[in-house]
ChimeraX commands (.cxc) that place a marker at each C-alpha (Angstrom):
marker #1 position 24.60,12.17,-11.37 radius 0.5
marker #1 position 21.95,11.94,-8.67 radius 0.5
marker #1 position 20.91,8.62,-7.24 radius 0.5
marker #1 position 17.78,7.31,-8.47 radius 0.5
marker #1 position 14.99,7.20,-5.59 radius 0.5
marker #1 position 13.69,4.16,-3.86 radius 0.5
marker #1 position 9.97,4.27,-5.06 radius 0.5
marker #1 position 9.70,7.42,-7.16 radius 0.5
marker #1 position 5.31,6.63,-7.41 radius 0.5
marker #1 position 4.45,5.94,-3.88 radius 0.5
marker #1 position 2.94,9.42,-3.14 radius 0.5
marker #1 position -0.70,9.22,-4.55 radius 0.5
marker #1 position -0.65,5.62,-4.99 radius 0.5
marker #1 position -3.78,3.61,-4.04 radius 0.5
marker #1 position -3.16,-0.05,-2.34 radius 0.5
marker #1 position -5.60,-2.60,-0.88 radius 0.5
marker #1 position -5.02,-4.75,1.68 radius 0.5
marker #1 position -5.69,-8.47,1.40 radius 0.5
marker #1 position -6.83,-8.44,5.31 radius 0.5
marker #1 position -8.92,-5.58,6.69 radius 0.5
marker #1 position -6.34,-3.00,8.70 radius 0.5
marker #1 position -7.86,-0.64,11.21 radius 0.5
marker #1 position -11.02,-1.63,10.21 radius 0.5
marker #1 position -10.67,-0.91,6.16 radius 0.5
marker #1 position -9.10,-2.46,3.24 radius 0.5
marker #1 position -9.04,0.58,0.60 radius 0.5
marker #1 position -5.72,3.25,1.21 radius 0.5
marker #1 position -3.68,5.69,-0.24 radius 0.5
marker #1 position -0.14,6.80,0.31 radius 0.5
marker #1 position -0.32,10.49,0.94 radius 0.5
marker #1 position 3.51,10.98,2.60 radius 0.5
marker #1 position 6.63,8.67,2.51 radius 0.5
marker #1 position 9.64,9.39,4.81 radius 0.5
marker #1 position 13.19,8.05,3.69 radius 0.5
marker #1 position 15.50,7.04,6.76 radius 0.5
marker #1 position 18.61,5.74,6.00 radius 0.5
marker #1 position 18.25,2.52,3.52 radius 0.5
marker #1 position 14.35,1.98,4.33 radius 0.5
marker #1 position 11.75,3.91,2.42 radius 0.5
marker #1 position 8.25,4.59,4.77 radius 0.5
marker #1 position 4.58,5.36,3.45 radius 0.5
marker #1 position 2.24,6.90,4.96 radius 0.5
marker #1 position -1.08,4.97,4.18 radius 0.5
marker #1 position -4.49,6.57,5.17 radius 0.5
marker #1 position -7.60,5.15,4.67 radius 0.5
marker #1 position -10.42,5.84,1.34 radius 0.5
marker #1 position -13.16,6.03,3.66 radius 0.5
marker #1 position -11.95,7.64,6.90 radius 0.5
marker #1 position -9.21,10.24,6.54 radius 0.5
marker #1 position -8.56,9.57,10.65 radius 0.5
marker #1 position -7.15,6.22,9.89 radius 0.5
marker #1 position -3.06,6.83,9.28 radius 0.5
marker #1 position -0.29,4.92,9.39 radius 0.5
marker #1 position 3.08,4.27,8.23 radius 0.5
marker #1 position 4.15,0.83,6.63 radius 0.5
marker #1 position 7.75,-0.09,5.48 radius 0.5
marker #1 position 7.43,0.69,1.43 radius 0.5
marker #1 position 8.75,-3.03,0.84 radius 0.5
marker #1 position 6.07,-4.47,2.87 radius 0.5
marker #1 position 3.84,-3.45,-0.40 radius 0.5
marker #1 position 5.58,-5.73,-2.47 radius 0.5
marker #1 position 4.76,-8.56,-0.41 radius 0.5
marker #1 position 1.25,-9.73,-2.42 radius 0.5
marker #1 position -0.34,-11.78,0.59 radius 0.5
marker #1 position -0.27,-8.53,1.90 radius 0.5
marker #1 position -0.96,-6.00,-0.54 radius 0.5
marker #1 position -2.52,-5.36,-4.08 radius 0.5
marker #1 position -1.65,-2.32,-6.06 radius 0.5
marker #1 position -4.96,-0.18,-6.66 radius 0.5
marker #1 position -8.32,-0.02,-5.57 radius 0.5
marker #1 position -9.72,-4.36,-5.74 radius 0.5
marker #1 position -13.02,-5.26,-5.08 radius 0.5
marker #1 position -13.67,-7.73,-2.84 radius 0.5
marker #1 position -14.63,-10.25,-6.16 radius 0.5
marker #1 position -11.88,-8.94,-8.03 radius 0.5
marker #1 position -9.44,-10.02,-4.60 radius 0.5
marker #1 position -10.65,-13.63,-4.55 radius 0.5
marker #1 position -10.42,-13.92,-8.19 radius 0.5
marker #1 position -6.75,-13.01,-7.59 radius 0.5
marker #1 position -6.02,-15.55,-5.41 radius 0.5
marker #1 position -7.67,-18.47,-6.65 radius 0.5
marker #1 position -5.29,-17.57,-9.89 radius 0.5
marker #1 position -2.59,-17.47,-8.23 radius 0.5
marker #1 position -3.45,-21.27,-6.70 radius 0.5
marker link #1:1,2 radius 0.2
marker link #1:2,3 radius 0.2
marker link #1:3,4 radius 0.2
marker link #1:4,5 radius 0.2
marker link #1:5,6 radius 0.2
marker link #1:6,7 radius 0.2
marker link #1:7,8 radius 0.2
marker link #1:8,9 radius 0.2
marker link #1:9,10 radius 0.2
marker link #1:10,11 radius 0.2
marker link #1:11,12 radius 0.2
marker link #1:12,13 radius 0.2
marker link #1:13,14 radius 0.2
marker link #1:14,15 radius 0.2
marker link #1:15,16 radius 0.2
marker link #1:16,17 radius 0.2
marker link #1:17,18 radius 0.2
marker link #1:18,19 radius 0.2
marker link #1:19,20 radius 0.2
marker link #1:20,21 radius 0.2
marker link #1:21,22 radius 0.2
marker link #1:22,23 radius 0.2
marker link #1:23,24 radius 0.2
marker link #1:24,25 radius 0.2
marker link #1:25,26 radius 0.2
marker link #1:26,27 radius 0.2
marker link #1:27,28 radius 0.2
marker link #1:28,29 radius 0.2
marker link #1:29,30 radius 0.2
marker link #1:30,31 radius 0.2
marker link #1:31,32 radius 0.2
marker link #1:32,33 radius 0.2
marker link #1:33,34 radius 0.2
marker link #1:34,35 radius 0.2
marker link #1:35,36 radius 0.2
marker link #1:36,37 radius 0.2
marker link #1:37,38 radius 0.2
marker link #1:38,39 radius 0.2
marker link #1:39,40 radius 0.2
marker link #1:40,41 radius 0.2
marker link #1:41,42 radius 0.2
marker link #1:42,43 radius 0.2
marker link #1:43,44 radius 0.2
marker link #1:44,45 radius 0.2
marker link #1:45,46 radius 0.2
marker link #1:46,47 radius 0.2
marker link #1:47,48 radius 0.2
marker link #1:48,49 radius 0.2
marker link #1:49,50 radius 0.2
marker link #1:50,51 radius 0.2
marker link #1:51,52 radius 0.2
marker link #1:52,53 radius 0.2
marker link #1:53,54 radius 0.2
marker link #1:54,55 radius 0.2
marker link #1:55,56 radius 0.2
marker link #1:56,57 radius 0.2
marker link #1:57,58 radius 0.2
marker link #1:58,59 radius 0.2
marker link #1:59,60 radius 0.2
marker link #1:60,61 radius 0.2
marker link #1:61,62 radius 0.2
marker link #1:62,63 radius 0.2
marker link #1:63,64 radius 0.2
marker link #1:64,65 radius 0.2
marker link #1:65,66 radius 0.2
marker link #1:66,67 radius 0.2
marker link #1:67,68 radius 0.2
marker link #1:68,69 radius 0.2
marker link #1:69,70 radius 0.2
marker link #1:70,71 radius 0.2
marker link #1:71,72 radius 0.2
marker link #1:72,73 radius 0.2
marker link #1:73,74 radius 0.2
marker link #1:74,75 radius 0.2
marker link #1:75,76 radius 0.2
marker link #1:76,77 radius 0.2
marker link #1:77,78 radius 0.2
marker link #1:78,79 radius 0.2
marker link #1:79,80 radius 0.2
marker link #1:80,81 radius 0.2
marker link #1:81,82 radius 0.2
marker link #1:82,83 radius 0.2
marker link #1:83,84 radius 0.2
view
């Protein structure tokens, strides 16, 4: 039986990040790299394809961070004070 992969929807998933990175908030994972235990993304930015990086897939679980999908800024602050 084959082992079950580490993050089997990161490709073509959309994340936003609660603190602007590189200049943007809105990315998508278009590549993820496995290396040993750890699982990478590679995030690129909605608005400027230029603006790539890779981010340790576990990092996105981390909320202060990251929020899964696309959030308006209104929807990100209505997040948080919930979460108060």
């Amino acid at each position: 039986m084959p082992k079950k992969q580490k993050y089997p929807y990161l490709v073509g998933s959309k994340w936003t990040a609660m603190q602007k990175t590189w200049g943007w908030r809105h990315f998508q994972v278009v590549n993820r790299k496995n290396e040993g235990k750890w699982v990478f993304a590679e995030m690129v930015a909605a608005c400027d394809p230029n603006v790539r990086f890779w981010v340790e897939a576990r990092q996105l679980k981390n909320r202060s961070l990251w929020q899964a999908g696309w959030q308006s800024l209104q929807e990100m602050t209505k997040n948080d004070e919930e979460q108060i």
